[in-house]
C-alpha positions as a LaTeX table, in Angstrom:
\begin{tabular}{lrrr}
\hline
Residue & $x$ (\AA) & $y$ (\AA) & $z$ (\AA) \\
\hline
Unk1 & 80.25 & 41.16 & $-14.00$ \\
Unk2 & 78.01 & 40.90 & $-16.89$ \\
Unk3 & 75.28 & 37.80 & $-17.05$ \\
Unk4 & 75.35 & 35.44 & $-19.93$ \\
Unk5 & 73.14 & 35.48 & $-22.47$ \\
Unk6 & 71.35 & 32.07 & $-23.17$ \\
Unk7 & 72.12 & 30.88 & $-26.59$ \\
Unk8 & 69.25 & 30.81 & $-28.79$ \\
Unk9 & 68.46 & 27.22 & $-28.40$ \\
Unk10 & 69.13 & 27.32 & $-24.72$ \\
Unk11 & 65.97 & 29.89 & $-24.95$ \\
Unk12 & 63.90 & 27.31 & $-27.11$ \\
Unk13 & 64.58 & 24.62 & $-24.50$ \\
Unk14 & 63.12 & 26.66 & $-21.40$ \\
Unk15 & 60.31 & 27.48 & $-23.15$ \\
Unk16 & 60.05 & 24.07 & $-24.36$ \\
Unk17 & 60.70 & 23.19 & $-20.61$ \\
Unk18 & 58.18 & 26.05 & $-19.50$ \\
Unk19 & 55.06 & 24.88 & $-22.33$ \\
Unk20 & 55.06 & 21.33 & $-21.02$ \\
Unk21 & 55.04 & 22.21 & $-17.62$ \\
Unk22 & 52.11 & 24.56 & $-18.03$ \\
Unk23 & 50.61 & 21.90 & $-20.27$ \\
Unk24 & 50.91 & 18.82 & $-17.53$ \\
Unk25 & 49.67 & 21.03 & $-14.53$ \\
Unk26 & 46.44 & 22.06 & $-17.28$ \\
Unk27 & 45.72 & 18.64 & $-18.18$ \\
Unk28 & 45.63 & 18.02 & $-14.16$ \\
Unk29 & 43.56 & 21.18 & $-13.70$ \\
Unk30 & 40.86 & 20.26 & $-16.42$ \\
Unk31 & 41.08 & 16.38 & $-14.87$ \\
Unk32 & 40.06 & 18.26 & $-11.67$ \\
Unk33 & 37.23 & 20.57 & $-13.33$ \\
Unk34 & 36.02 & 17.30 & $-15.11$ \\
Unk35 & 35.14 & 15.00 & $-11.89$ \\
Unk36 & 34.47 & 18.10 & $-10.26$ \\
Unk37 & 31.44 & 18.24 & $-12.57$ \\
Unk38 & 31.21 & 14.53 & $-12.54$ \\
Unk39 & 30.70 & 14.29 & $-8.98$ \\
Unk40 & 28.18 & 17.93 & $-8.43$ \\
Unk41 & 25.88 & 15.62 & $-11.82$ \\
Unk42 & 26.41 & 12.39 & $-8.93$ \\
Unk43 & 24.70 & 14.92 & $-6.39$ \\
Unk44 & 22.09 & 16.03 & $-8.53$ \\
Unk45 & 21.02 & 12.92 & $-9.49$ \\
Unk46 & 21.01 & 11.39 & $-6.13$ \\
Unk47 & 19.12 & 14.20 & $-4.64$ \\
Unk48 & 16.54 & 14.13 & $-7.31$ \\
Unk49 & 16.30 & 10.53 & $-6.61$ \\
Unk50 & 15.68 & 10.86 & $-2.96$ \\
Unk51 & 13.19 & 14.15 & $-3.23$ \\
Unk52 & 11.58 & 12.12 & $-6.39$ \\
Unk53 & 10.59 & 9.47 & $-3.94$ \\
Unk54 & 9.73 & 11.54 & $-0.83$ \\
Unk55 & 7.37 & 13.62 & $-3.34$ \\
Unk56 & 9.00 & 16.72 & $-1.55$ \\
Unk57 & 9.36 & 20.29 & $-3.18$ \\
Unk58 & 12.44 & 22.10 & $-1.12$ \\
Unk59 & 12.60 & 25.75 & $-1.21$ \\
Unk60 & 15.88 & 27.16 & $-1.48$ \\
Unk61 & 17.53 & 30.61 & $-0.23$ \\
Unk62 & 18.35 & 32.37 & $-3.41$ \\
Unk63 & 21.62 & 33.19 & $-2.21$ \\
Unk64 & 22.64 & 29.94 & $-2.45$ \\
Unk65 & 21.97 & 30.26 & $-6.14$ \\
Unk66 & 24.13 & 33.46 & $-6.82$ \\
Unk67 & 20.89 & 34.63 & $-8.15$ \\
Unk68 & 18.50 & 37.98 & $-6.51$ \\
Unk69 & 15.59 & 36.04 & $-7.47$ \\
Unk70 & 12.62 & 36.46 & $-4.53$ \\
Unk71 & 11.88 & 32.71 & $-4.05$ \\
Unk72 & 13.30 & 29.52 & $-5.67$ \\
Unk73 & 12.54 & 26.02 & $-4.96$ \\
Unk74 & 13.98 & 22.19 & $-6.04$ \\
Unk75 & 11.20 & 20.42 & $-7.50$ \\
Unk76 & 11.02 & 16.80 & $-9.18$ \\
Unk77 & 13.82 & 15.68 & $-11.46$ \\
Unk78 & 16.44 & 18.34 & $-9.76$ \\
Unk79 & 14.69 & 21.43 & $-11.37$ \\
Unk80 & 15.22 & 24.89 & $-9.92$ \\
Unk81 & 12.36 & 27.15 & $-10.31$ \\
Unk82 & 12.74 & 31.12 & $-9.77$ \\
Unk83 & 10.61 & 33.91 & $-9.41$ \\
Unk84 & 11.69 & 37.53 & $-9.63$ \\
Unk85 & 10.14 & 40.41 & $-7.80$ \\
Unk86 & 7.59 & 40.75 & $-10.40$ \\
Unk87 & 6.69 & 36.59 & $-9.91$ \\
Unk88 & 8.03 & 35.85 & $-13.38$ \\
Unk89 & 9.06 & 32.40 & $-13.14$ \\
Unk90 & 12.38 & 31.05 & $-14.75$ \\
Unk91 & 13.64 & 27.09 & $-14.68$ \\
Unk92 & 16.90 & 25.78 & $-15.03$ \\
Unk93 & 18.06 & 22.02 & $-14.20$ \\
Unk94 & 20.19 & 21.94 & $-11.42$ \\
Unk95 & 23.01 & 20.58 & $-13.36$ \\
Unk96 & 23.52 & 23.24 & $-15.78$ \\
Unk97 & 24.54 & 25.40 & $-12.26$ \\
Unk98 & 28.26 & 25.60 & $-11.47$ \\
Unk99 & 29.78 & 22.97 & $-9.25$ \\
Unk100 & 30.52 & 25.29 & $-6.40$ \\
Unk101 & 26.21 & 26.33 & $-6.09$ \\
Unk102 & 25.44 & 22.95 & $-7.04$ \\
Unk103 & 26.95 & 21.68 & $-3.66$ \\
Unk104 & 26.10 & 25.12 & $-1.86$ \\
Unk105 & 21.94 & 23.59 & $-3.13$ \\
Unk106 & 22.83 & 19.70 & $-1.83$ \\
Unk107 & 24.08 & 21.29 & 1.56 \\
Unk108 & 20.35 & 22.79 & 1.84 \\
Unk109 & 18.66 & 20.41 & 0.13 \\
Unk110 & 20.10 & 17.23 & 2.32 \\
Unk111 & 18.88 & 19.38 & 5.34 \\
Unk112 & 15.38 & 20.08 & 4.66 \\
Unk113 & 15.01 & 16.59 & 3.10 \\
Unk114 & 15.52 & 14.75 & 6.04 \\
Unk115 & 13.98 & 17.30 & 8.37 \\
Unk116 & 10.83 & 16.98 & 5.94 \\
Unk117 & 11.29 & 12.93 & 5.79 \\
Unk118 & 11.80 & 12.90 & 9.27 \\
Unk119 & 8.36 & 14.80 & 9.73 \\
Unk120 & 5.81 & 12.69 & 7.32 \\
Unk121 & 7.57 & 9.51 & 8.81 \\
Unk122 & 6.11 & 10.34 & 12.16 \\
Unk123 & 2.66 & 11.62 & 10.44 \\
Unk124 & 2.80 & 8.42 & 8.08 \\
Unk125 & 3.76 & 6.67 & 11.27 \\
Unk126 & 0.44 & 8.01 & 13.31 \\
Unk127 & $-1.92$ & 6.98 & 10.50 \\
Unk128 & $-0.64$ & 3.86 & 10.53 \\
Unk129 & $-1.40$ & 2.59 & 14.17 \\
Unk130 & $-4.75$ & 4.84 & 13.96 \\
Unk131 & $-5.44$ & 2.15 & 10.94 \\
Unk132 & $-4.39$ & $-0.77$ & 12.77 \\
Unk133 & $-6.76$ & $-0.11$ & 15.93 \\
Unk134 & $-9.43$ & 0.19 & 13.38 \\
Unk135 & $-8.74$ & $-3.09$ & 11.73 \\
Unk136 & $-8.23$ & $-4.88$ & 14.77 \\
Unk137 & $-11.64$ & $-3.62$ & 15.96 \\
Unk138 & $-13.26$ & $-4.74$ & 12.65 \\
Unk139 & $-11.77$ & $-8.29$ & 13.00 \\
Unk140 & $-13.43$ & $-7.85$ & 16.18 \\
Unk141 & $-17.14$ & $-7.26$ & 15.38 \\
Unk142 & $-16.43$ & $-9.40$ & 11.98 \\
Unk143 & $-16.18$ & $-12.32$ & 14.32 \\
Unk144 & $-18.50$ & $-11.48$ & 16.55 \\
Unk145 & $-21.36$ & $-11.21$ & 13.43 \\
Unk146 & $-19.72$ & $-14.43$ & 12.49 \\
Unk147 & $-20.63$ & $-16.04$ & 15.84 \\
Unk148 & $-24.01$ & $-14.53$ & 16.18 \\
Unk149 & $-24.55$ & $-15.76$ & 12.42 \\
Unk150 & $-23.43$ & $-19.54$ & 13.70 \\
Unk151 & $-25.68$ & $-19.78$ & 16.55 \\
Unk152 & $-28.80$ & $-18.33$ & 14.89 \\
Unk153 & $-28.26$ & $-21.66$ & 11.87 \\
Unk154 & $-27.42$ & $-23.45$ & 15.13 \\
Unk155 & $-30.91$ & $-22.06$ & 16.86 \\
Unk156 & $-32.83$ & $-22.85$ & 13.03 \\
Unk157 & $-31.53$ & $-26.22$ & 12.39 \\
Unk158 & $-32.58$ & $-26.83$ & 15.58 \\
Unk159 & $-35.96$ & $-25.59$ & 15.30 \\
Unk160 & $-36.04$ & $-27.55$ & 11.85 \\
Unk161 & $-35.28$ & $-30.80$ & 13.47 \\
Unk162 & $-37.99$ & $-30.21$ & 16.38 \\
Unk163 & $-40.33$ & $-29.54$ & 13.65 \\
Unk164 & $-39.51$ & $-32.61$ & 12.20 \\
Unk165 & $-39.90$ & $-34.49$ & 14.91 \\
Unk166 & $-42.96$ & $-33.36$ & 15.79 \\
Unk167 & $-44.55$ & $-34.09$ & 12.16 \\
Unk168 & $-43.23$ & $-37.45$ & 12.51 \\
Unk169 & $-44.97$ & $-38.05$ & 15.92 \\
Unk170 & $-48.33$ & $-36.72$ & 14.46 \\
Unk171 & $-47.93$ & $-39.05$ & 11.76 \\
Unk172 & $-47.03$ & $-42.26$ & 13.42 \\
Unk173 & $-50.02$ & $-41.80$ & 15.41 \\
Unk174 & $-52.08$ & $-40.79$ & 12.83 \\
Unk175 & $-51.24$ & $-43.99$ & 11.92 \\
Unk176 & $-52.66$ & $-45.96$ & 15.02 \\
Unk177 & $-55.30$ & $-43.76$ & 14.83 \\
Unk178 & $-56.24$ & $-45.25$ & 11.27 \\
Unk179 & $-55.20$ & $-48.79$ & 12.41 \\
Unk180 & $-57.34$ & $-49.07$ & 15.63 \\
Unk181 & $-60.52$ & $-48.09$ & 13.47 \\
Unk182 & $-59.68$ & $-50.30$ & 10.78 \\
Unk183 & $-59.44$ & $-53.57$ & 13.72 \\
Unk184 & $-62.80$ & $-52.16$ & 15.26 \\
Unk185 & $-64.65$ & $-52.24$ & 11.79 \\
Unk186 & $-63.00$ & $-55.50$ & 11.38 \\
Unk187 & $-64.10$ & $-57.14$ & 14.62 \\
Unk188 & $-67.81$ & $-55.35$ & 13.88 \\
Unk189 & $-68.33$ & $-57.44$ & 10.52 \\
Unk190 & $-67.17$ & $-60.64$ & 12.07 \\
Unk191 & $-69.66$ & $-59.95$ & 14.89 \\
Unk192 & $-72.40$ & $-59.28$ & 12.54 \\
Unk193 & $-71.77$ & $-62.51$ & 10.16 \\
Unk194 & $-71.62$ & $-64.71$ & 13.04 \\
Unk195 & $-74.85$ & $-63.66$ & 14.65 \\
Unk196 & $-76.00$ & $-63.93$ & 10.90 \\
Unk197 & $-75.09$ & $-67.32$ & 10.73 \\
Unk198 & $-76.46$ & $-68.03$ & 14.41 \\
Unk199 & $-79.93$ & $-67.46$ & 13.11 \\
Unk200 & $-79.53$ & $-69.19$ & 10.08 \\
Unk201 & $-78.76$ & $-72.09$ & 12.33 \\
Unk202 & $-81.82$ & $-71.73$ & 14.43 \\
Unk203 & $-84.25$ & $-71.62$ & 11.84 \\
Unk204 & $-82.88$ & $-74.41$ & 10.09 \\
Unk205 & $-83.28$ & $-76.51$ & 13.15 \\
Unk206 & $-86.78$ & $-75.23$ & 13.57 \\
Unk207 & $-87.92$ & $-76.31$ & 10.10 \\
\hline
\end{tabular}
């Protein structure tokens, strides 16, 4: 039994048929490729973020690069720096790297970040309660020289009004002093003009 042979146009319409298939599952493919890129640039960025504020530089395995570099590391703003076997250094943003080592590097990276994190927040953690005692002992002696500073103005003004007192008593009898010699002169000259006037008296009678 022989096979038909498609017409001509029958051919034109299964490749037709064929083209826009093939066309549909590209445009899904390249969709794909496109927030596959999207989301590894999401990654980068929020790594960089996070290891921008930690101030952390992560080293990274060079395998996970795809790269026979001797040592690489993630430093600020999602920058991969290499060095080859003779220490010549190479950078590349992490971005530019495929999608597949870009998430192969976040994998590490997330690790080590919060293993580093994790270890300055109990260092950063230590210094703070070391600074704490300190202050607290400070406030301490502050108010202690505060109190000693009190009671020695306390311990003057009262010396000040002793002294004061004191003055005033010397003066006030100073003063009675200067009054009881005053009243004895006084008493003297009245003494002596009456006796004065006695013998006036007496001789007048006499004559």
């Amino acid at each position: 039994m022989t096979e038909s042979v498609p017409s001509a146009e029958g051919r034109t319409s299964n490749l037709i048929e064929g083209l826009r298939e093939l066309q549909g599952q590209y445009m899904m493919l390249a969709d794909l490729v496109a927030k596959k890129r999207e989301a590894a640039e999401k990654l980068v960025e929020i790594i960089s973020t996070i290891q921008q504020e930690a101030d952390i530089t992560i080293p990274l395995k060079p395998e996970r690069l795809g790269s026979d570099c001797r040592s690489a590391y993630l430093v600020a703003n999602g920058v991969v720096v290499m060095f080859d076997v003779s220490r010549d250094m190479t950078s590349k943003s992490l971005s530019t790297f495929p999608p597949d080592i870009v998430v192969s590097v976040v994998e590490e990276c997330t690790a080590e970040l919060g293993r580093q994190i994790s270890d300055r927040r109990r260092t950063e953690t230590e210094t703070v309660n070391a600074l704490e005692k300190v202050l607290k002992e400070l406030k301490r002696a502050q108010a202690t020289f505060a109190q000693a500073r009190a009671d020695e103005s306390h311990l003057l003004a009262r010396s000040a009004e002793g002294e004061q007192a004191s003055a005033d008593a010397s003066a006030q009898k100073g003063g009675q002093v200067a009054g009881g010699a005053a009243s004895g002169k006084n008493q003297a000259a009245f003494q002596y003009k009456g006796s004065f006037g006695n013998e006036q008296a007496q001789e007048g009678s006499r004559a």
